[in-house]
C-alpha positions in Angstrom: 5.7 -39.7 196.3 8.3 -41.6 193.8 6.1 -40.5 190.9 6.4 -36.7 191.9 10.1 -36.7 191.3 10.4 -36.4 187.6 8.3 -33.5 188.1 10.6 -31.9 190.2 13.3 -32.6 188.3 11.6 -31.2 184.9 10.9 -28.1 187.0 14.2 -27.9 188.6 16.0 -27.8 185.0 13.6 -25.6 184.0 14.0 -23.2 186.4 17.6 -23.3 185.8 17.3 -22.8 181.9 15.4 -20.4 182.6 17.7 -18.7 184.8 20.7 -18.9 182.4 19.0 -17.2 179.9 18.0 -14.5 182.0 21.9 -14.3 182.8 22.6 -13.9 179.1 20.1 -11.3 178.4 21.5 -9.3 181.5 24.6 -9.3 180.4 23.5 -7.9 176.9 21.6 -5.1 178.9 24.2 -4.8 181.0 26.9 -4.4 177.6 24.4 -1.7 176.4 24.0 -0.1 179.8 28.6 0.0 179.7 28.8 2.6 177.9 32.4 3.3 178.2 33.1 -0.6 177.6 34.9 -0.9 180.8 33.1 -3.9 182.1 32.0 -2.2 184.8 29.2 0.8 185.4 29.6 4.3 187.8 26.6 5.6 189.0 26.7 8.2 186.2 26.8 5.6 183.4 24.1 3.9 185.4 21.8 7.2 185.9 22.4 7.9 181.9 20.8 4.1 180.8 18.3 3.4 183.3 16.0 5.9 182.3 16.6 4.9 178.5 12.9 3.5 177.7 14.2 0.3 175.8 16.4 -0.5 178.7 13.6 0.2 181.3 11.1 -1.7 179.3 13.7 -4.8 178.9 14.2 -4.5 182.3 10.2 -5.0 182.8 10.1 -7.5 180.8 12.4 -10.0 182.8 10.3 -8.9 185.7 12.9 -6.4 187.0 11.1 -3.0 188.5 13.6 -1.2 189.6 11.8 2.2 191.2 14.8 3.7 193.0 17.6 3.4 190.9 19.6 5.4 192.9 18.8 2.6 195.8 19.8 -0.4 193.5 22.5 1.1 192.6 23.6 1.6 196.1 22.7 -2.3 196.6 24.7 -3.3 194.1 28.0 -1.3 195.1 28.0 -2.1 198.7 28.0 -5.8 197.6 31.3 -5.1 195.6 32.7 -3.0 198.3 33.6 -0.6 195.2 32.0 2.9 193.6 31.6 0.5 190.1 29.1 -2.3 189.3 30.8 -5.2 187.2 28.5 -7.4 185.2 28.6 -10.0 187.7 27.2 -8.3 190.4 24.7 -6.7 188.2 23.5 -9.8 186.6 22.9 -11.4 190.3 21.5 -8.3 191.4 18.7 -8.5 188.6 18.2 -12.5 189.5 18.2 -11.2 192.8 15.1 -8.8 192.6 13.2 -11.3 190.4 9.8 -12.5 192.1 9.0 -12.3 195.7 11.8 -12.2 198.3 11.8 -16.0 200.0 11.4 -16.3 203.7 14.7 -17.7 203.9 16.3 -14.5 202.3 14.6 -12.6 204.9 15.5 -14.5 207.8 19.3 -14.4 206.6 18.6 -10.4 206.2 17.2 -10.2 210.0 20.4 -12.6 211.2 22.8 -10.4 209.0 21.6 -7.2 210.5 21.4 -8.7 214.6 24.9 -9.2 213.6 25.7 -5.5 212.8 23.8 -4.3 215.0 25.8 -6.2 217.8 28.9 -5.1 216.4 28.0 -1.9 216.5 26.9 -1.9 219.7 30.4 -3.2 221.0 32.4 -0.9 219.1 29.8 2.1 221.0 30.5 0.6 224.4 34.4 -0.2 223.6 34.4 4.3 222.3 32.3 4.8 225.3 34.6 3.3 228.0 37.8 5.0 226.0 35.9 8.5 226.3 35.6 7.5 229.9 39.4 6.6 230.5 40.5 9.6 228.6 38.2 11.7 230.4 39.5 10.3 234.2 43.3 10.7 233.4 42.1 14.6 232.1 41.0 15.3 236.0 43.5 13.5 236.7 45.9 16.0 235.0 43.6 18.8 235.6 43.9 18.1 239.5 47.7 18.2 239.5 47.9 21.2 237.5 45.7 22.8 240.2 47.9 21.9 243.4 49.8 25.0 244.4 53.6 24.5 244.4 55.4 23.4 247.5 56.6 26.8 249.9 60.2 27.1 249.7 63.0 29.1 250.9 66.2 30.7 249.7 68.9 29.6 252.9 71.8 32.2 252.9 73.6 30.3 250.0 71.5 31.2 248.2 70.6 28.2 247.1 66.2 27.0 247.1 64.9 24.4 249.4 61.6 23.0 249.3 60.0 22.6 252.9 
């Protein structure tokens, strides 16, 4: 097993150089897709580039597919939590949709979305049981409102009493 190691190691730095210039290539890509130089992309700038051949074919070329641009696009915003896509987030974005997703990816996937999906459901129970408060203390109201008034008189004062 010792001998393996260099191996790995070899493939390991590989990997990694081969990542970094990936990286650098996106970021070009990414500088021609900016058209605006803003360092960062609405979906318009996005929609005008992607369907640019030379981009589309560079694109294929680092193994980057991207079918539904309007979907990667999407991806890529709700990861910024903004409307624009900086070069960061693009550039891991591509790395992120090279090769075939890893099992690990998709179990962090399933655990991140049991996670929504629970918080989701408490925040539907918490709205339901308000809905049900606020709907209680309405009959509540609603029954007062329909009690007729007490009877009362008019003594020879003529001042009211209620009986």
């Amino acid at each position: 097993m010792k001998l393996a190691r260099p191996e790995v190691d070899e493939l390991l730095f590989e990997k990694q150089k081969d990542d970094l210039e990936n990286a650098e290539e996106l970021d070009t890509i990414f500088r021609e897709m900016d058209l605006d130089h803003k360092g960062s992309m609405s979906w318009a700038d996005f929609q005008a580039v992607i369907d640019d051949p030379r981009v589309a074919s560079h694109l294929e070329i680092h193994g980057l597919d991207i079918n539904d641009a309007f979907m990667f696009f999407s991806m890529l915003t709700s990861i910024s939590g903004k409307d624009q896509v900086d070069v960061d987030t693009f550039i891991r974005g591509c790395l992120k949709m090279k090769g075939v997703a890893m099992n690990i990816d998709l179990i962090q996937l399933n655990y991140e979305v049991k996670i929504i999906s629970k918080t989701q459901q408490k925040m539907f129970n918490d709205v339901a049981a308000g809905i049900q408060r606020l709907y209680r203390q309405m009959v509540q109201i609603a029954a007062g409102l329909q009690q007729p008034a007490p009877p009362s008189y008019t003594d020879d004062a003529g001042s009211h009493s209620v009986i």
